[in-house]
LUMLUM-832009 format. One record per residue (C-alpha): residue in one letter; x, y, z. Coordinates in steps of 0.1 Angstrom, whole numbers, padded with zeros to 4 digits, always signed. Layout:
# residues N
aXYZ/...
# end
This chain:
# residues 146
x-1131+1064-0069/x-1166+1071-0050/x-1182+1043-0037/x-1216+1024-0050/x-1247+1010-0034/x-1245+0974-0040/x-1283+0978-0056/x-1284+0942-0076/x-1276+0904-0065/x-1246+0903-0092/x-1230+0936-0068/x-1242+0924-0035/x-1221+0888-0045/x-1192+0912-0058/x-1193+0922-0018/x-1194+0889-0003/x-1153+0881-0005/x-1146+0913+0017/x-1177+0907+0042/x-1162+0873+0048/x-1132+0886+0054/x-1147+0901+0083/x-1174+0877+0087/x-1156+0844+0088/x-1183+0822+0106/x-1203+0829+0075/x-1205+0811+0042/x-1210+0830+0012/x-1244+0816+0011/x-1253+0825+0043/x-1240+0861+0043/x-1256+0869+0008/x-1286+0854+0026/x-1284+0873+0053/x-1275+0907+0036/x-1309+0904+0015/x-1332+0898+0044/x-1314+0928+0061/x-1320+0952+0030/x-1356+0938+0031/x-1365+0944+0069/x-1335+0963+0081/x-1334+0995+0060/x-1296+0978+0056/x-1276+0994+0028/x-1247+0977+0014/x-1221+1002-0004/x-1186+0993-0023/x-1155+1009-0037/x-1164+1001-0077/x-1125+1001-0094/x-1145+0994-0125/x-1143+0955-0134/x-1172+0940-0125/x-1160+0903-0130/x-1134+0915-0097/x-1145+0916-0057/x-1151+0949-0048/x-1116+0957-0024/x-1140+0968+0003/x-1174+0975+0016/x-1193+0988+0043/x-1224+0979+0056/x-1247+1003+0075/x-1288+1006+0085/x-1311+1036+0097/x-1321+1032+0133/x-1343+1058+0159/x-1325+1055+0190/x-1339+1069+0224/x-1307+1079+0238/x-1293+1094+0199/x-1320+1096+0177/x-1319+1091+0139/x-1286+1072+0136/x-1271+1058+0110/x-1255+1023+0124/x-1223+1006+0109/x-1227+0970+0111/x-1195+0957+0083/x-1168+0974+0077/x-1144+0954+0056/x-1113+0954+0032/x-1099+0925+0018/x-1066+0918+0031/x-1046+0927-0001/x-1066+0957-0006/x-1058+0973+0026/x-1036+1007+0030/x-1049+1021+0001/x-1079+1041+0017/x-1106+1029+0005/x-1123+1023+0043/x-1110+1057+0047/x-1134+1070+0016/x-1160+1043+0029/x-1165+1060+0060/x-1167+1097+0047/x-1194+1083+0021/x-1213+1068+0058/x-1210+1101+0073/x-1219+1121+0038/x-1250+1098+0040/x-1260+1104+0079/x-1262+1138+0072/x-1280+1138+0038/x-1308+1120+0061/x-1308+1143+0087/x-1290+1118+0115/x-1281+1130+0146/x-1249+1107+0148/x-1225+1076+0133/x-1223+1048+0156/x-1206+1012+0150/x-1195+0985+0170/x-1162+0973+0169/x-1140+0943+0188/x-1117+0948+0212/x-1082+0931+0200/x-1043+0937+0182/x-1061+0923+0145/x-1088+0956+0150/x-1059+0985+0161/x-1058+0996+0123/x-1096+1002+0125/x-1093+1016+0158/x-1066+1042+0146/x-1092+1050+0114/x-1125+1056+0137/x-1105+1078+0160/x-1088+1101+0131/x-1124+1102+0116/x-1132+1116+0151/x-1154+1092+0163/x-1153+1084+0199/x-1155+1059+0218/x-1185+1063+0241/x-1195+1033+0258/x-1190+0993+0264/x-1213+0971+0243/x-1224+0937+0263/x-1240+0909+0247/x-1259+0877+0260/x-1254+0844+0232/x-1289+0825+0239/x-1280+0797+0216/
# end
């Protein structure tokens, strides 16, 4: 199973149940919404496991964008990773991750780098980012204006 780059609205909606499994402040809506404006302005890429029925969810999906960074240059940025709840154990965040990485270095980036919470629901992830050897480098603060 190799994962796809949701390229049309019909795959980028086939996405939406496993971003809002993440994403739960979201309405479908708002997130397909969102997603589109990203891809415009972003250089945000939206890529699924495909199991081959289009009229299912894809089980997963990972969301990602090219950035220059000062302190890492070209990176490639995770912003979603997600697997629907009944999809999960079967390694397809696994495979989504080494297609992210594959990528990064196909564009000449100098590194990987995602965000991810800090509590029990994300150890699973944790455990996934750590065996794919990323490390964890730093504390990530944020400021809500609104």
């Amino acid at each position: 199973m190799t994962p796809t780059i949701a390229s049309s609205d019909a795959e980028i909606r086939r996405c939406l149940p496993a971003i809002l499994a993440l994403r739960s402040h979201l309405t479908a809506d708002q997130a397909f919404d969102q997603i589109q404006l990203q891809q415009e302005n972003d250089r945000f890429v939206l890529a699924f496991i495909d199991e081959g029925d289009a009229s299912k969810p894809a089980p997963a999906v990972v969301g990602y964008r090219y950035m220059n960074l000062l302190y890492s240059g070209k990176t490639l940025y995770i912003d979603d990773l997600s697997t629907l709840p009944e999809a999960r154990g079967k390694g397809y965040a696994s495979l989504l991750i080494d297609f992210v990485i594959e990528q990064a270095r196909q564009s000449g980036c100098q590194c990987v780098s995602l965000d991810s919470g800090q509590n029990p629901a994300r150890y699973d992830a944790h455990r996934l980012y750590l065996n794919k050897r990323f490390n964890i480098a730093s504390h990530h603060f944020k400021l809500d204006l609104q």
